[in-house]
N, C-alpha and C positions, 0 to 999 in steps of 0.2 A: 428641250432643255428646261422649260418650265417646269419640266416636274421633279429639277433638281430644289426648286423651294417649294416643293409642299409641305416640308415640315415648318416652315414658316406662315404658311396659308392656314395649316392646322391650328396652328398655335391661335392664331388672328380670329381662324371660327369658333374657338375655346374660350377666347375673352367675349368676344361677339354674344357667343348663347352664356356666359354666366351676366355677362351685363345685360342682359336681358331680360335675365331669372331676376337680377337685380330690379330695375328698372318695373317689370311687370308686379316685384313683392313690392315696391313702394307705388304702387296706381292702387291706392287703395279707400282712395277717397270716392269716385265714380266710380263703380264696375260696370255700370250700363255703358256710360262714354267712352272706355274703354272697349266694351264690345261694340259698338258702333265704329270708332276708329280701326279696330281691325276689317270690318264689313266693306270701308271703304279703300284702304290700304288692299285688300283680295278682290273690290273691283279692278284698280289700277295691275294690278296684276294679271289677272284675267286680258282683259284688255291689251296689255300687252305681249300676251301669250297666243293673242288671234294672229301675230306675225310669221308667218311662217320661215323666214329667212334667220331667223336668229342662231346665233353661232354658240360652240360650248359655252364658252365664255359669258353669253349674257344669259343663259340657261343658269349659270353656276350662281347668278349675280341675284337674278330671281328666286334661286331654289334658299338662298342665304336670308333672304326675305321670310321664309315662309315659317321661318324657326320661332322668332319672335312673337310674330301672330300666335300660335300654338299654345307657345309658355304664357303668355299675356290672356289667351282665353281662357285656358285653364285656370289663371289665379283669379279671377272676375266670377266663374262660374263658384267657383270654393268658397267667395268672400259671399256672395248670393244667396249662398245656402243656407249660413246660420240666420241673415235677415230673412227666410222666408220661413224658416222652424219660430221665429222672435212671433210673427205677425198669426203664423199660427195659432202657437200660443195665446197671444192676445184674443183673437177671436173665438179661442176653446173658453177663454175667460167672460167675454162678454156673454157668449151663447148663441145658440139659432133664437131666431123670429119666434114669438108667442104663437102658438096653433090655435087656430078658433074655438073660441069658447072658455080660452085663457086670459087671466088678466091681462089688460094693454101695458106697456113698458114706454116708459119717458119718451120724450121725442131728442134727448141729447143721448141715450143710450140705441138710438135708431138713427140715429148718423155719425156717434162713432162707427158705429159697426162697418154703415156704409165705405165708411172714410178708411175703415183697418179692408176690410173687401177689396176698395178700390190699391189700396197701396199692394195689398198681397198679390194682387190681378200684374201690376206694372211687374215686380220682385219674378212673381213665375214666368211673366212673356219674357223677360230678359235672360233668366235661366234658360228657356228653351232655345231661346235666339241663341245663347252663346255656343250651347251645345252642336245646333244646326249646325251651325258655325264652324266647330270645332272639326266636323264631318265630313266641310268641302273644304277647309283648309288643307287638310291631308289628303282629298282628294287632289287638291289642286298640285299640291306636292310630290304624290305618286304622279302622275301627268309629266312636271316635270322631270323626273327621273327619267322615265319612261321615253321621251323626247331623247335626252343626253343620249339615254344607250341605243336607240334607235340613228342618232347623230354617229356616235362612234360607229356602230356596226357600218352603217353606209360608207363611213368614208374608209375604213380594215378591209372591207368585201367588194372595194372596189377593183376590176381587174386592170389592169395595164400594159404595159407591153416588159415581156420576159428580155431578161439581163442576155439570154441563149439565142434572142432574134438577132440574127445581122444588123436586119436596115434599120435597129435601134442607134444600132454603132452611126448609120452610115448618117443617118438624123444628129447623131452626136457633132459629128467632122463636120457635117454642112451646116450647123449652126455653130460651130468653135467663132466665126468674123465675129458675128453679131453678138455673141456671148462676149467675145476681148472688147467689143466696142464698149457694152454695158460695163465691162470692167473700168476699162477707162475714161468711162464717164464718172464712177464716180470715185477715183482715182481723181479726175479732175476738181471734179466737186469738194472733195477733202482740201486739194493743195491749196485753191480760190478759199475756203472757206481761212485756211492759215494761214493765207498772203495776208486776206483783211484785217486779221488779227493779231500779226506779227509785229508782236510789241515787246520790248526787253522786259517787261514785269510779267508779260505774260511766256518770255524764255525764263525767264527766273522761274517763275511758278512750276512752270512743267517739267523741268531742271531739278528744281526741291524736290519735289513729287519722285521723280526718278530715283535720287538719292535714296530718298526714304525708303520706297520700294525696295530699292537693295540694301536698304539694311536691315529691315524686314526680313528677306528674305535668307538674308547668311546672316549675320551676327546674333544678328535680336532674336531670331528663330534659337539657332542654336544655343544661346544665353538663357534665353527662356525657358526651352527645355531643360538645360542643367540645372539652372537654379528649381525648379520646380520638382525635381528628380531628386536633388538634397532637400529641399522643405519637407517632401514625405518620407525620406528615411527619416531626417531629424523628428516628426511628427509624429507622423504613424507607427503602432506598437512593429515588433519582431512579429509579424503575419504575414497573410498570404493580403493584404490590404496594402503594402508599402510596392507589392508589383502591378496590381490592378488597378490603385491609383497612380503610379508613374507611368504605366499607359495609356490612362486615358486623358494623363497631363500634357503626354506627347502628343496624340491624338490629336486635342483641341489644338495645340499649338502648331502641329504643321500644318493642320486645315485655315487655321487664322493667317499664317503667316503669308501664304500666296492669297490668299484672298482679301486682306488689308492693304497687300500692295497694289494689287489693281485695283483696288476700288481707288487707292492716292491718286492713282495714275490717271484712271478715270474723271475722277472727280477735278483736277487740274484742267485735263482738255475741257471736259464741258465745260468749267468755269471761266476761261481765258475765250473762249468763243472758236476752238478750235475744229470743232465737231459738230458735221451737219446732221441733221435731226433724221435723215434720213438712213445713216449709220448709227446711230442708239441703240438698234434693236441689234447689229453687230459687236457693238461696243459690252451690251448688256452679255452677252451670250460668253465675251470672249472674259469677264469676270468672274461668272458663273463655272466656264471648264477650266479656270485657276481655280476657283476654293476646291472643283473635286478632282480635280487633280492632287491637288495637297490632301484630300480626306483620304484617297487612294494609297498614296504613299505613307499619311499618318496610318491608316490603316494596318499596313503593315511592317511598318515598325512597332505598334501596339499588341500586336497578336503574334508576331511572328518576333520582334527582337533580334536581328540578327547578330551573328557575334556575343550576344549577353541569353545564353540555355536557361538562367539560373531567374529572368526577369521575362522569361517567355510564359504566356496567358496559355496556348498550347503547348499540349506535350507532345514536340518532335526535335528530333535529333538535329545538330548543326548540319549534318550531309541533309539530312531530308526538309531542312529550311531552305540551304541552295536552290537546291529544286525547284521551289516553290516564290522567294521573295518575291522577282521581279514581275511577276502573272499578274497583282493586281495596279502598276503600273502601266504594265502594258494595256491591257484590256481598257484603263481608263482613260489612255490617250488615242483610244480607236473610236474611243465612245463618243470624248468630248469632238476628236477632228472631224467626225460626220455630223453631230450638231452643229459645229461650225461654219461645216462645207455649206449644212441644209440650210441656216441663215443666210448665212451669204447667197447662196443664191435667190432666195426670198429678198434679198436687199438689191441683189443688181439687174433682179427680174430675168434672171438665164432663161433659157427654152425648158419647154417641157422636158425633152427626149433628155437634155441633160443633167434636170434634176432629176427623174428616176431613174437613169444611170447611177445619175451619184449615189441617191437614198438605196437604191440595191445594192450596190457597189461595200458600200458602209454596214449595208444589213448582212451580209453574208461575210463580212468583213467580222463584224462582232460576234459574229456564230462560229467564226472559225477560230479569231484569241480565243473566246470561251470554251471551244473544245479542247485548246489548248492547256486550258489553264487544270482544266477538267484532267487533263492525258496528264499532263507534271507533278497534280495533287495527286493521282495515283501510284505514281512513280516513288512519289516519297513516301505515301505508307507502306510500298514494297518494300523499302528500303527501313524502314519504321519493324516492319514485319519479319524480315532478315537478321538486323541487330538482334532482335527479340528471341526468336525462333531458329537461328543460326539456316530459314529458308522461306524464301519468300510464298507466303499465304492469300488468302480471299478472306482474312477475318474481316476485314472493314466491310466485305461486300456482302459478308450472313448478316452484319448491324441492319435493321429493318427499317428505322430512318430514314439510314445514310444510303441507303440503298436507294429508297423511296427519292430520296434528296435528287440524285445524281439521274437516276433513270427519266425525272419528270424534268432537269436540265438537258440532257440530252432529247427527249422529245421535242422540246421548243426549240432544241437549234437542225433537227430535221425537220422541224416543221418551217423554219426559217428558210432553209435551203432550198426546199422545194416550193414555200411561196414564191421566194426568189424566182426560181426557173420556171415555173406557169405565169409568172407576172401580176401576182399579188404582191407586189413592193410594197403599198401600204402597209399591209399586214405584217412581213415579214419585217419592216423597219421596225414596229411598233412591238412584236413578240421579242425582236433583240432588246430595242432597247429596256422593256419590260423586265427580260433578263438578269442584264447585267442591276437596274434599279432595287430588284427584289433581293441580289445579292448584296447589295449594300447595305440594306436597310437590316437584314439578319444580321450582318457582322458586327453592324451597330449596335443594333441590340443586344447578339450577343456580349459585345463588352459591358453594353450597360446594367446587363442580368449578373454580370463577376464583379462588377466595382460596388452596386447595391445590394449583393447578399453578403460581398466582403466586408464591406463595412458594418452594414446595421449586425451581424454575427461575430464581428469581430471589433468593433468599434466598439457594443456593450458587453462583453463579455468582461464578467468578472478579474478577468488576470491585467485587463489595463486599465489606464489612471481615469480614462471618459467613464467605463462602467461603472468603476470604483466610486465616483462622485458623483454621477445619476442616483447610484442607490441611495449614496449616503446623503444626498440633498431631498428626494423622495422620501428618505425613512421607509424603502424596500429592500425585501430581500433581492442579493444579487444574478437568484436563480432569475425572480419575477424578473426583473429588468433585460435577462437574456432571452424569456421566453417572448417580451416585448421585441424585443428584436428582429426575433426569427417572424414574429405574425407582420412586422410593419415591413421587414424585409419581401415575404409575401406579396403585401398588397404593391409596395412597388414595383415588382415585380411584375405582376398583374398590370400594374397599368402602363408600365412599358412594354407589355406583350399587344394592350389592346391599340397603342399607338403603332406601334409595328404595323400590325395588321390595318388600320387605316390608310398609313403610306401606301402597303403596298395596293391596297384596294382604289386607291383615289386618282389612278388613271384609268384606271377601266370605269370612271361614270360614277363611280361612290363618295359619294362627300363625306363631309364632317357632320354634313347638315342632317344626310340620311341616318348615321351614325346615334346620332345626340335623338334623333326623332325615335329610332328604334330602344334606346335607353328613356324617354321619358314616360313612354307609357308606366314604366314599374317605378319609375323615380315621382312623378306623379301619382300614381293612382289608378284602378279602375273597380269600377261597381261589382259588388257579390252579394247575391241578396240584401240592398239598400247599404251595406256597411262597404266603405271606400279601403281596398287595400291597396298600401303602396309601401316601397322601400325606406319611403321618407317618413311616412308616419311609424310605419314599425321601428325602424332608430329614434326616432322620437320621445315611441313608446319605451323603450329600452335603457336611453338614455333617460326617460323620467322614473323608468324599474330602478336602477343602477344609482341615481342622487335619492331616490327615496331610501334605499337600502341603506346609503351613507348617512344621513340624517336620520334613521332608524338606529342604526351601530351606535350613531355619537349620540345616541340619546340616550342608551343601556351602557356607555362608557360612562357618561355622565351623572347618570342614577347610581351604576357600580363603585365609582370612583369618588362622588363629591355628596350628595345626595342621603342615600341609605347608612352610608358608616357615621353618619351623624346624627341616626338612629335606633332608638331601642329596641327592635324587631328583631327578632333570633334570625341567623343564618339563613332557614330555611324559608322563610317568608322573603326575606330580601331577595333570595335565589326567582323564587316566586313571581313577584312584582319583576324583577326584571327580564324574565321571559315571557309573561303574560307582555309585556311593553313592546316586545319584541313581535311577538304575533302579531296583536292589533297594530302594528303600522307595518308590518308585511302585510295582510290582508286588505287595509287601507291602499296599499301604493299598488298592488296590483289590479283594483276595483276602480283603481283613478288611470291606471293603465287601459282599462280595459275601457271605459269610460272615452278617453281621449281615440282611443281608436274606433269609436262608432258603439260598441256596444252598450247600450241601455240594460235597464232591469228587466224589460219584456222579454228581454230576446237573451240574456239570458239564465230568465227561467224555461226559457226553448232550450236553448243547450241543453239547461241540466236536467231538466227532463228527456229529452231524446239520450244523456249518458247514464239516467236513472238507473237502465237494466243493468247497463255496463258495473258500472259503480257495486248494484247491488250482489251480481256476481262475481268478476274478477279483482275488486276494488275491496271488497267487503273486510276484509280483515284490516287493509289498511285505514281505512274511517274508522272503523270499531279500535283499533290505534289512539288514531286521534282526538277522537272524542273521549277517549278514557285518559288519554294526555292531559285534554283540558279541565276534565274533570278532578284529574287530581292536582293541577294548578289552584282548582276554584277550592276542596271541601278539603285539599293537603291531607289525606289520610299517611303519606310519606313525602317526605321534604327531604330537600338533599342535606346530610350529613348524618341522616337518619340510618341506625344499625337494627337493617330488616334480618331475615330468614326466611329462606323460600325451599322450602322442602330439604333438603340434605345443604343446603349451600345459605350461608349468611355472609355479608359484610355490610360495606359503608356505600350508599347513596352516593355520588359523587354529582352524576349530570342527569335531568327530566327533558327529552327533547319531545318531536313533534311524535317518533312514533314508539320510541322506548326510552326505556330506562339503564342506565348505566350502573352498575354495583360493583365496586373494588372490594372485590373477599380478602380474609388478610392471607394469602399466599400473595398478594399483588398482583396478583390474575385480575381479570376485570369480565364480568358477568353480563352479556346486554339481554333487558329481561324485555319481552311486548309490555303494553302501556296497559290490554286489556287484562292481563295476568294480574295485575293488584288491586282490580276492578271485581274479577269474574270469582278468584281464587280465594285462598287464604294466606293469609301472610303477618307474618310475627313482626312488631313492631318493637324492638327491644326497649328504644328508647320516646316512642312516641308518648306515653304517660309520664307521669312526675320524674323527675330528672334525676331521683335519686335511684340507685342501685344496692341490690342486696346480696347480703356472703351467709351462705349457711354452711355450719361443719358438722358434721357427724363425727360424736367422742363415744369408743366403749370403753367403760372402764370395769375393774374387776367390783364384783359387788362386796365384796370385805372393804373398799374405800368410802369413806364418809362423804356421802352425795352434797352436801353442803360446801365441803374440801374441794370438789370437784368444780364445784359453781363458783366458788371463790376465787379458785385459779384462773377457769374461763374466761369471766368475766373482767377479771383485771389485767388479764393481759391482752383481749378484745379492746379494753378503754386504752390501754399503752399506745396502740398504732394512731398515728399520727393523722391516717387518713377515714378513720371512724369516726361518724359522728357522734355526737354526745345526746342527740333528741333526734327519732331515738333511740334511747341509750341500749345497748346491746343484752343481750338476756339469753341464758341457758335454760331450757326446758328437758324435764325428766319423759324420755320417750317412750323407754321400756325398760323393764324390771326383770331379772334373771336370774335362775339359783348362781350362776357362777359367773355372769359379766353384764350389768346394767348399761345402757344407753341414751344419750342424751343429743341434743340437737342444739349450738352455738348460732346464733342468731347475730346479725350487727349490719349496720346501713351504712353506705359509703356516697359522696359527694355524685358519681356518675354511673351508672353501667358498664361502662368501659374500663371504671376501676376495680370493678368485682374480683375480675379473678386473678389478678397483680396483689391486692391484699387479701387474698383467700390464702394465697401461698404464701406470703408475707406470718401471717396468723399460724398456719399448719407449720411452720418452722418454730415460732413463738410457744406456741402449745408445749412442742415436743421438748424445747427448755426447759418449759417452766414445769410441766407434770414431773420430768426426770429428777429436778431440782428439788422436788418436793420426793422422790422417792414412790409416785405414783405410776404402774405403766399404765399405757394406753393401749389399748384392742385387747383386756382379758390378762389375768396372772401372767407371769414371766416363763420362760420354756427352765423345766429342770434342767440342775446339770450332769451330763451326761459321766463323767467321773466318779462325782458323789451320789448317782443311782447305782451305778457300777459298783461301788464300796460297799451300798446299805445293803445290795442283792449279796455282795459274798458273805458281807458280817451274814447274815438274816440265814445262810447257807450254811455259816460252820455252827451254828450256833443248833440247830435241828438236825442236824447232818446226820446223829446216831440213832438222833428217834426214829428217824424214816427209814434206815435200813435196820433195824432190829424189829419194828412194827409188820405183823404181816399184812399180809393183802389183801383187802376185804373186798370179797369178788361183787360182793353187793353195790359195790361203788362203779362200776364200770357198767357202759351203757350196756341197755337191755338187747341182750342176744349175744353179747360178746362173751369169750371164753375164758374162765377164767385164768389168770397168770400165776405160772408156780413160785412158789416162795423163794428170795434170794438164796441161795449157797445150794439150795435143795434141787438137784441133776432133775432134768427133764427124761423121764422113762419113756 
């Protein structure tokens, strides 16, 4: 029954080793005195480990010892180290000894030295002491493990006499006198002890106590429960968090409620002097099978709900919960009555024959509820499988698990049965109750893995009022806040999985202590070529990544924000300076990172030599990146807001990061360009020269217009637009000269580049005004009209119309060779 508090023993070695961690981070005045005090604490230990009689118990008491030493060596040798890099130093400063035939050196520069020698001598013998130290500590430690499991094995592998012997029985009957006598001996001892103290304060007291317990027990319990049951619907959002916390609100409260009241009950008799000292270890046992009794029962009201489908943690049907309720009642009052039986007989000193009677009796007792419970959970997923399938299946039993689950429960209850019958009673008591222990400790946790992912999943998610006012008091989006959830739901997770697995390990010989020792090697530290890695310094590291970062941000918020706008520096430079700002303290915090975790500058120029090749081949494009990144931070051949051209494709500059360039073309498409391309390439700069922009037009006009007329027009309707500059001032040149259409070239500058071709067009509408206004076209004479050409061909037609048919035919005029044509009216012969 002890091992119904080891979650409470756990808890105690959890404060135990962090107050320890405490306690060893503040001995940070003497690290020597510190290692000396452990030297001496692991004699007294030793020493009493030459015992050979010592029981789990004082094995557990010493193995709790050996934790602290450990943490406390460890912080002493870490505090040692930088005084013995300090003393170094100092004696790289002062130098070696003068070699003969060199000038002599002071004699105060020859007994500092001495004096830094001697302290560095004291600094390294303490480092090495601590280390030794730290060698047979864990030595010592392993030992005792080693002792514990060798204590258990001996007393599980011990054999006995079989439950299937007769003359166990007949051993039983012939000791029944002398067993009833111990009974009532101390039957008498109880009554003597509350004859003496048969006082009305002290009937009053154990009276109250009584009372209490039953109210405890029926009102307050189920009070409790209700009110608790409505706090989380009124509380908790419409989720699957308003059933997983009202189960584990019943949960606590039916396990409190019988276990509060016998502790009153308790607590009354010893206090009134009712209860001989030799019944405490009865008295203890029988408060212990209340609270799990009550876990048993809250149990299954939490997972199973019966009566309420709609507030059930599993999915199974109201017929296939029948089934199943009352199994973890039962099983735990088999559990708890062989615990009880087996103290009390420890308390009245029965016969041998009839406590391994009993402790068999009880072990094949709990192998047989448990098969049971085992035979009625199957029954109800038949029944689960039926509903479903309209016929009952084996799907639960393909699940690999639950397979795994059930088949490694049925092995320990044959293996029960038949230690039973060969007369391994120890063993087989100890795999029952093992059993039944490991099934609780699952059920627990599994409620505790649906009430912690229901909450942190459901408690921050955006749709309720808790997530809603995390974001908005963080000033986070309420995505971030959800995905916060899901990673913290995680780790608790995690660390309710790893408490599980302690319980169920901490009867078979495995502590807390072995636990916390296997965790600090990495939670501490250990050597890799001279540089210390550990868990704790890499968060360290990470969390000084992570504030450097932040104070990096708020420093380019701060420049972008208050700083630069109250400067006269174009865009492009302020873009500039705040990304240069941004590198060098990324580059700074990651070299203080790397700094804080062991690595110096020697070592790595070792890295980056040994990643040289690397670098030079698979790397190569991306350095060549970034050093053209930088480069065009430092020499800004392009700055962002800058309207490049890069072979068939131009727009707007918008962002310069570490390994390209970003370009929004005007489709709003966005362009990512390499950082070496504006480096290696060519690349049009529209606007990186003087800031103004130019409009050229090409004007033909027909050459009968007076080219002065033409310039005058131009040019006055050039100065009209509003966004022409006046200096300077716009100007038409005469390009080309033509017999039938002269050419000229409009010239005018405008405030940007970007305004170029917004009053290019502006202009070519302007033009076409003003030329028509003036009666001038533009591109060459006007197109005849098709009518009055039509008109002059017929005038032009009647008017010769007789001379050409009265003229004859002058063959001379038709090309050479041709025949000639006979005269109109005159017949072809």
């Amino acid at each position: 029954m002890t091992r119904l508090f080891a979650p409470l023993r756990a808890a105690l070695a959890v404060l135990a080793f962090l107050a320890a961690v405490g306690l060893a981070a503040a001995q940070d005045a003497d690290p020597a005195k510190a290692i000396d005090g452990a030297r001496a604490e692991l004699d007294r230990i030793e020493a009493r480990l030459t015992d050979q009689n010592l029981s789990d118990d004082d094995l557990a008491a010493l193995r709790q010892r050996i934790e602290p030493m450990t943490t406390a060596l460890g912080t002493a040798v870490s505090q040692l180290a930088p005084q013995l890099a300090a003393a170094d130093a100092r004696l790289a400063q002062i130098g070696a000894k003068p070699k003969d035939g060199e000038p002599a050196e002071s004699a105060e520069v020859s007994k500092e030295r001495d004096a830094q020698t001697a302290q560095r001598q004291q600094i390294d013998d303490a480092i090495k002491r601590g280390k030794l130290l730290q060698v047979e500590v864990s030595q010592v430690g392993d030992q005792i493990t080693e002792r514990r499991r060798a204590l258990l094995a001996n007393r599980l592998f011990v054999q006995a006499r079989s439950l299937l012997d007769p003359w166990l029985w007949t051993d039983v009957v012939g000791e029944a006198p002398r067993d009833a006598a111990s009974i009532g001996a101390l039957g008498g001892e109880i009554s003597a002890q509350v004859s003496r103290n048969l006082r009305p304060t002290a009937i009053a007291t154990v009276a109250a106590a009584v009372v209490v317990a039953l109210l405890l027990l029926f009102p307050i319990r189920t009070w409790t429960a209700n009110f608790g049951e409505k706090l989380v619907v009124r509380q908790a959002p419409r989720s699957r968090l308003r059933r997983s916390a009202t189960a584990l609100f019943r949960l606590v409260a039916t396990t409190l409620a019988p276990l509060l009241a016998a502790l009153c009950i308790y607590w009354a008799v010893q206090g009134v002097g009712w209860l001989p000292s030799r019944a405490e270890p009865l008295a203890l046992v029988l408060v212990r099978s209340a609270a799990f009794l009550g876990f048993a029962h809250g149990m299954s009201k939490a997972l199973l709900a019966p009566g309420r489908p709609t507030w059930r943690l599993v999915e199974l049907s109201d017929a296939a919960v029948d089934q199943v309720k009352n199994q973890p009642l039962i099983v735990a009052s088999v559990f708890v009555l062989g615990r009880i039986l087996d103290v009390f007989n420890g308390t009245v000193g029965a016969s041998l024959a009839t406590s391994i009677a009993t402790s068999g009796v009880f072990a094949a007792l709990n192998a047989a509820t448990f098969a049971l419970a085992i035979h009625r959970l199957r029954a109800a997923q038949r029944l689960e499988d039926r509903g479903r399938t309209g016929e009952a299946t084996d799907e639960g039993d393909r699940h690999p698990l639950l397979f795994l689950v059930r088949l490694a429960a049925l092995v320990a209850i044959g293996i029960v049965l038949v230690a039973v019958a060969i007369g391994y009673v120890p063993l087989a008591l100890f795999l029952a109750n093992q059993v039944i222990w490991v099934t609780a400790v699952v059920w627990l946790a599994y409620v505790l893995l649906v009430v912690i992912n229901d909450f942190f999943t459901t408690a921050l998610s955006s749709e309720t009022r808790l997530g809603r006012s995390v974001s908005d008091g963080l000033g986070v989006r309420a995505s971030t806040v959800e995905q916060v959830g899901v990673l913290l739901s995680g780790l608790a997770r995690l660390t309710v999985l790893a408490v599980a697995a302690l319980l169920i390990a901490a009867p078979w010989g495995l502590g807390s202590t072995d636990l916390f020792g296997w965790l600090r090697t990495p939670l501490t530290g250990f050597q890799l070529g001279g540089i210390t890695i550990s868990v704790t310094g890499i968060l360290s590291a990470v969390l000084l990544v992570v504030a450097g970062f932040a104070l990096t941000h708020a420093a380019q918020r701060w420049l972008d924000r208050d700083l630069l706008p109250k400067t006269r520096l174009d865009e492009g430079l302020k873009a500039s300076i705040n990304t240069g700002v941004g590198y060098l303290g990324s580059i700074v915090v990651i070299v203080l990172a790397l700094a804080y975790l062991g690595f110096s500058l020697d070592r790595l120029a070792i890295v980056a030599g040994a990643l040289s090749v690397g670098i030079g081949f698979g790397l190569q494009a991306v350095i060549s990146n970034f050093v053209s990144g930088i480069i065009m931070l430092a020499e800004r051949p392009v700055k962002i807001g800058d309207w490049v051209v890069i072979g068939s494709d131009q727009g707007n500059v918008r962002r310069i990061s570490v390994r390209s360039t970003e370009i929004e073309l005007f489709d709003r498409s966005t362009l990512i360009v390499p950082n070496s391309d504006f480096i290696t390439k060519s690349v049009k700069n529209v606007t990186h020269g003087a800031p103004n922009g130019r409009v050229a037009i090409e004007l033909t006009v027909s050459s009968a217009v007076d080219p002065e007329q033409v310039r005058r027009i131009a040019v006055e309707t050039a100065k009209a637009h509003s966004s022409v500059l006046s200096f300077p001032e716009p100007q038409l040149l005469f390009t080309a000269l033509g017999k039938a259409d002269n050419s000229f070239m409009l010239y005018c500058n405008v405030p940007s580049p970007r305004q170029a071709a917004s009053v290019k067009s502006d202009l070519n509408f302007a033009l076409v005004r003003a030329f028509g206004a003036a009666g001038v076209a533009l591109a060459g004479p006007a197109a005849p009209d098709m009518a009055l050409a039509i008109d002059r061909v017929a005038e032009a037609l009647g008017e010769g119309g007789g001379r050409l048919l009265a003229k004859p035919h002058d063959a001379s005029d038709a090309p050479p060779g041709a025949a000639a044509e006979p005269a109109a009216g005159r017949p072809v012969g």
